[in-house]
N, C-alpha and C positions, 0 to 999 in steps of 0.2 A: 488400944482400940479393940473391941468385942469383933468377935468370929461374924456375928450379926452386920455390923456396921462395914465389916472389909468386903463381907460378900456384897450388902447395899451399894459399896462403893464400885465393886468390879462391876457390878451390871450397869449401874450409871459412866461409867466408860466408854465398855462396848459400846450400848446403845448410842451413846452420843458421836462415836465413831464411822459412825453408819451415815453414810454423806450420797448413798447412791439407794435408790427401788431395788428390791429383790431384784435378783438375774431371772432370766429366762427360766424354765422347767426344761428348757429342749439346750441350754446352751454347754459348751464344753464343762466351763465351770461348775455347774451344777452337776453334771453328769461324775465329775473329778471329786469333787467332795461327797456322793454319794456314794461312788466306787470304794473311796475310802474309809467311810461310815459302814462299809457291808466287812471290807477287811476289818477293822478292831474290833466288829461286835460280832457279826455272825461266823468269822472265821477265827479271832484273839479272844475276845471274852466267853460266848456261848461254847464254845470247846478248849478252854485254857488253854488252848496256843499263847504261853505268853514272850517266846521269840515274835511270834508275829505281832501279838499287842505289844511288845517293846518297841520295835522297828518303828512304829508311829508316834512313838512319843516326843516329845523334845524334849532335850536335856533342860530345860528352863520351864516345865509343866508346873504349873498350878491347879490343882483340882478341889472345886470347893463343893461341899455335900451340907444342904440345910439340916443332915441329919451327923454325918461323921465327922464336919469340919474341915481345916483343911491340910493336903495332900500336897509334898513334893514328889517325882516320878520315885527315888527311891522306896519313900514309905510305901505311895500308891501300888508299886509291884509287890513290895513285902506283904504287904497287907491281900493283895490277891494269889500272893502263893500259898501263901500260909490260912488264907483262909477260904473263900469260897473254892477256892481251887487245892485246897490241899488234899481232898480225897476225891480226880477226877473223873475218876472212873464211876463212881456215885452221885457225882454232883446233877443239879438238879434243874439249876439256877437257869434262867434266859431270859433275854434282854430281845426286846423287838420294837426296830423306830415303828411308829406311826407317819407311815410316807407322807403323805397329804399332807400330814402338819408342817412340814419343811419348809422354811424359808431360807435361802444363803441370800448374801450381801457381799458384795466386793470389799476389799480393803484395798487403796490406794495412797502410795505414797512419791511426790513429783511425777503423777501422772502416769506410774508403773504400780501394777499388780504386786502386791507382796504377802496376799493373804485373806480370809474368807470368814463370816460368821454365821454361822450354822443355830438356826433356832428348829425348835421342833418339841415331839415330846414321841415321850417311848415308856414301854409297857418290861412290867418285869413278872415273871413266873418263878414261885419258888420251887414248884415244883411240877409234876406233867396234869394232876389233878387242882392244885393248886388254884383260884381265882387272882390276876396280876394285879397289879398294883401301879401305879401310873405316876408320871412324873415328869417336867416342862427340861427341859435343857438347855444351854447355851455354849456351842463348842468356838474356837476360835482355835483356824487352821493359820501356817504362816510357811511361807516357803523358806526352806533352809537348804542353802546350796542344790536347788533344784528339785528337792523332794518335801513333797507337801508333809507335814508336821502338827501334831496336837499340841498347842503351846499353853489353853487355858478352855477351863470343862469344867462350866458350873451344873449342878441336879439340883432341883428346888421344886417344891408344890409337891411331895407328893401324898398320894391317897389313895382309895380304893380306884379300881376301875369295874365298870358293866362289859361285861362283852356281849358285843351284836350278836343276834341270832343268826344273820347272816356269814359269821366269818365262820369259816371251816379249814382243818387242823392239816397242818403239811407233816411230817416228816420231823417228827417232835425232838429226837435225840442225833443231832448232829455229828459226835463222834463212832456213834454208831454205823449213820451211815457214811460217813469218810472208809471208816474203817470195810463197809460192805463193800464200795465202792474201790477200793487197793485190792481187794481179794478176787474183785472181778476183772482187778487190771483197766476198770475206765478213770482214765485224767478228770475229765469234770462231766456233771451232771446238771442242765438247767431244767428244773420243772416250772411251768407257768397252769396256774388253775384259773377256770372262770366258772363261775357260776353266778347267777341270775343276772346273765346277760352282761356281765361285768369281769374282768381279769381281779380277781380276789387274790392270788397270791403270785409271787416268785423266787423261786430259790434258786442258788446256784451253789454246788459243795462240789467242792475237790479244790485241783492244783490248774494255775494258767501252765505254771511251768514247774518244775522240780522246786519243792521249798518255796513257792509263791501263791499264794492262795489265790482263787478265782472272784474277782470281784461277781455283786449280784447283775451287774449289765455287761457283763463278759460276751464280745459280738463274737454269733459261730457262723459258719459257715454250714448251710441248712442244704444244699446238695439240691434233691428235686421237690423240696418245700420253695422254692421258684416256681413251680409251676403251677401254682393255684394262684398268684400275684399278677401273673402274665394271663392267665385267664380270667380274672377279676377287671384288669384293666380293659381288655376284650370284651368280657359282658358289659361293660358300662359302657364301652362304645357304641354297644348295640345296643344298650335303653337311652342312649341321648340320640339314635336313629342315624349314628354316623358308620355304623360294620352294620353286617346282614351276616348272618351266621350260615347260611345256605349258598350264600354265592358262591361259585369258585373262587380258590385263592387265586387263579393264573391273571386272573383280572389286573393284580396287583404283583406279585410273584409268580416266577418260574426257575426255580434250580436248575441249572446249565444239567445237571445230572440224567433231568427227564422229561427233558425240555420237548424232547420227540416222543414224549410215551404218551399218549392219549389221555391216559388214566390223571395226568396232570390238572387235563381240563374238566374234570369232576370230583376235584380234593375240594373239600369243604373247611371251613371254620368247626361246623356242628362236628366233623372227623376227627380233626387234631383236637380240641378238648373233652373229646371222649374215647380218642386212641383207636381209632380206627380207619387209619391213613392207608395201612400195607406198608409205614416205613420200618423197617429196622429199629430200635434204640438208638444206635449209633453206625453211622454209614464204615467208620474205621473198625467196625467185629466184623465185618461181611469177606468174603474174598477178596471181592472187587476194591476195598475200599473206599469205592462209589455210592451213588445215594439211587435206590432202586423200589421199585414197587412190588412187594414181594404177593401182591394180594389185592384184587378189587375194593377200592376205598371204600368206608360204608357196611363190607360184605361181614368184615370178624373184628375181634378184639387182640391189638398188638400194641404193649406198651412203649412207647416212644418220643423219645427227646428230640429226636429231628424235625418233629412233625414240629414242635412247640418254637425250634428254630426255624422253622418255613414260616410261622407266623410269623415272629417278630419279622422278619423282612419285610411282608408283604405289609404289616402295620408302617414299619419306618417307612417304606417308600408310598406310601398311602398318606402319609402326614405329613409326611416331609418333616420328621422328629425321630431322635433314638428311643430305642424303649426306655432308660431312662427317665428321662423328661418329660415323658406319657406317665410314664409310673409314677413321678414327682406331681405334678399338675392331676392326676384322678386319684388318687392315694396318699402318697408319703405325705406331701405339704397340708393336707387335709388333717390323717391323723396324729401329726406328727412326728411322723415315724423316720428322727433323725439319726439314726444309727444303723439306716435299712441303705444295701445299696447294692446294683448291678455290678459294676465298675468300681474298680479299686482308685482311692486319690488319697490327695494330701491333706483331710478331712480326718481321716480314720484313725483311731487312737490305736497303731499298733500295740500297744500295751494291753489290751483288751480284746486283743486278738483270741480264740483257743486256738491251738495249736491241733493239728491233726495229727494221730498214730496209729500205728500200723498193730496189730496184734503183740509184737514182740519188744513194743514199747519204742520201735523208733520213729522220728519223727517226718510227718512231710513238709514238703516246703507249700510254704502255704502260697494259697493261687491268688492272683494280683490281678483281675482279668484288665485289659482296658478296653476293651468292648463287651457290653452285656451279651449274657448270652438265656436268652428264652426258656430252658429248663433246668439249669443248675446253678452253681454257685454265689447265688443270692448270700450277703453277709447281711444279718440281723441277729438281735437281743432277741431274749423271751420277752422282753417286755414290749417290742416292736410287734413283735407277730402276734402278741397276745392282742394288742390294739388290733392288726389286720385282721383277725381271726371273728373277734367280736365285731366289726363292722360286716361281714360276710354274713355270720349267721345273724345279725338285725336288718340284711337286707341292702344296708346303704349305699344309695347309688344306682341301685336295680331297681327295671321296673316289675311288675308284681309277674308279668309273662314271662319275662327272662330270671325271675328268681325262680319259679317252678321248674322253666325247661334246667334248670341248673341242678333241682336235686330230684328231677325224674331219670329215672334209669335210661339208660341209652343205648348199653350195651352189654352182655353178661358178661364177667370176669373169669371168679372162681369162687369153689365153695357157696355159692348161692348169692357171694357178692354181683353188683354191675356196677360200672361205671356212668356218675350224669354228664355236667360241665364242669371240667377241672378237678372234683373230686370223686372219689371213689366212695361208694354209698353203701354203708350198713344197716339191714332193717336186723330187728332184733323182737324177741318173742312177745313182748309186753307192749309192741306197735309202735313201739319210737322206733328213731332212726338215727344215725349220723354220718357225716360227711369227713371222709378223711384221707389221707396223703402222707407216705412216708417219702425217704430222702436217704440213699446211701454213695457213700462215692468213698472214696482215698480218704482214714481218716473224719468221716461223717458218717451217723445213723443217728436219724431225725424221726419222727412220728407226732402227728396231731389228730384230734378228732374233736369236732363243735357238733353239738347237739341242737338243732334251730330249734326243736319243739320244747324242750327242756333247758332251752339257754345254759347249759353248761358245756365245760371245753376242757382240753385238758393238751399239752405242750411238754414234747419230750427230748431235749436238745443232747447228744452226747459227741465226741469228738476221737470214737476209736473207731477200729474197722467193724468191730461186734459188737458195738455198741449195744445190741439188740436184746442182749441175753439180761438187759436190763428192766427190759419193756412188761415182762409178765407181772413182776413183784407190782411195778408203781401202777399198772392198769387195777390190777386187785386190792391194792389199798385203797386209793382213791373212789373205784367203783365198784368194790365186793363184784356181786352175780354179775351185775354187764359185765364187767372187764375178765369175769372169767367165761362171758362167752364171746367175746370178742377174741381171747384167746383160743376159745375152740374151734370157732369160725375158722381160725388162720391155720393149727394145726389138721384141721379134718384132711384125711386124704379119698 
């Protein structure tokens, strides 16, 4: 039988196999088989990790190429040691799915899950100048003792490919940046780009854990990137004419704390989303360890997390719902955004967790909230937030009065920044502007900023304490002269 005829025969297989519709885009499985598609190619093949492309293979692989024929796992690693990977410090080579093109399909046997096939097609670069070359695929995942397994991966069709004018370049050499990334001591780095009004790319390089590489929908915990979620959901309450941003909160809330201070009965909505409550940050740094007014509401700018937890109450008992389920019903289930979540449950693919550390590499215990809380610990993907991100800066949801009061200034910060609603506003020399919100806690420093006029955006997930010391390089690749006055902005004293 010709090499022609076994491959003709394997695809008439699969395909006939196939007894169920494609899965969901939002469901575990999907999410499971892409996880694992980011570990063999953008973490085992694009940087010869081949412990790591080993670990995914099955002792029983078949791999057919309409161009090299066909492959058992031993040849297949021989053949990538010895040859694209044999000099890898030079190599050139990279492999990139074409997302969108993804189809999986369940594999059922007496009614149990045993296995997945993955259609798609993916782009290869020989080199960084290079124009790729394209090509259909057909993988066929299979569970072995618990751990999902490459068992058969055919490559067929391929040929030139056009690249869109549209797509713009990430972060081209992989082991480079792993390697930059060890030297700065950060575990993982997730970058999400957007541009023209679209999330265009996501990466995700480093380690989840020592010797495990970080899937590309690795959930981090984004710290006070919460609080632009919880202000979004807020502003839409107010363009569906159900909040008033001007009332008092007492109407709805009163913290036992200041329940006698006057100053209670003139806390605003428009205050807490632009930090000018008089709360502390946190009532636990103060002496007291009480929640106090340190400042006529209204009068100055104090950044604060308390304030944004006085919301959420006065929301919950205003609705008679947790934030949550506000955030599920005006967001999450809208964008999809299944991997976004206040509250920790039996949902969440610990395995996908990053893990938080401390400067000296040790690690936190990661936080499990079971009640949301209004300004921090929000667990989401870049590719979560990049969806929440792009709908903020198209507007959605908001009406055209309450998009304005959102990125008109409200209150001065620093450095020539102010703060609108929920995010902090940069004008910059050339009349754009953007809206943006970091995030640091135990273990997180976060950074985003969306551009409404220029529909670009840019997502910076990291999971140490200093994360931070990362932020100047990727702001100036990305965005040359902005990002290095966005830099200067921050340093001026």
């Amino acid at each position: 039988m010709t090499k022609k005829i076994i491959l003709s025969f394997i695809i008439t297989i699969i395909f006939s196999a196939i007894s169920k519709a494609q899965i969901d885009k939002n469901s575990e499985l999907y999410k499971t088989i892409l996880s694992n598609d980011s570990l063999l190619f953008n973490v085992g093949f694009n940087t010869c990790n081949i412990k790591q492309y080993e670990n995914l293979l099955s002792e029983n692989l078949k791999f057919y190429h309409d161009k090299d024929g066909v492959s058992n796992k031993t040849k297949f690693l021989y053949d990538l040691k010895n040859g694209l990977c044999k000099n890898p410090g030079t190599r050139q080579v990279k492999r990139v799915l074409v997302k969108e093109s993804t189809e999986i399909f369940p594999l059922y046997r007496n009614g149990i899950l045993y296995g997945a096939i993955q259609n798609g097609e993916h782009l290869f670069y020989e080199s960084k100048e290079s124009q790729p070359g394209s090509a259909k695929f057909t993988n066929v995942w299979t569970l072995e003792n618990d751990d999902w397994k490459l068992t058969k991966s055919l490559s067929f069709g391929h040929q030139a490919y056009e690249i869109q004018k549209t797509e713009i370049s990430s972060f081209e050499n992989e082991r480079e940046i792993d390697k930059w990334l060890k030297e700065n001591n950060v575990p993982t780095l997730g970058i999400g780009i957007i541009n023209e009004g679209k999330l265009q790319q996501i990466k995700v390089y480093g380690d989840h854990t020592k010797g495990t590489a970080a899937p590309y929908n690795t959930i981090f915990n984004v710290a006070s990137l919460t609080k632009p979620v919880t202000a979004i959901i807020t502003l839409k309450l107010v363009s569906l004419g159900k909040w008033d941003l001007d009332e008092p909160i007492y109407n709805y809330w009163t913290d036992s704390d200041v329940a006698d201070n006057p100053r209670s009965k003139r806390l605003t909505t428009r205050h807490i989303l632009s930090h000018q409550t008089g709360f502390p940050n946190w009532r636990y740094s103060t002496k007291s360890k009480k929640l106090d007014f340190q400042f006529e509401p209204g009068s100055q700018y104090q950044y604060s997390g308390e304030g944004f937890q006085y919301l959420r109450k006065a929301l919950e008992n205003k609705f008679n719902k947790k934030l949550n389920q506000l955030a599920s019903e005006l967001i999450f289930e809208h964008l999809k955004m299944t991997d976004t979540h206040y509250i920790w449950n039996n949902t969440i693919d610990e395995k996908r967790v990053a893990i938080g550390y401390d400067t000296k590499g040790k690690p936190y215990e990661t936080v499990k909230n079971k009640s949301a809380n209004g300004a921090d610990d929000l667990l989401t993907t870049v590719e979560d937030y990049g969806k929440f991100l792009v709908s903020v800066m198209n507007g959605d949801g908001l009406s055209e009065k309450v998009f304005d009061e959102m990125v008109t200034a409200q209150v001065a910060t620093k450095n020539g920044k102010h703060f609108g609603l929920g995010f902090e506003i940069y004008n910059f020399k050339n009349g754009d502007y953007a809206l943006s919100q970091g995030g640091a806690d135990n273990g997180v420093q976060t950074l985003v900023f969306i551009y409404p006029k220029t529909k670009k955006g840019l997502i910076i997930f990291t999971n140490v304490d200093d994360g931070y010391k990362v932020y100047e390089k990727i702001l100036t690749h990305y965005w040359g002269e902005q990002g290095k006055e966005i830099v200067e902005i921050e340093t001026v004293k």
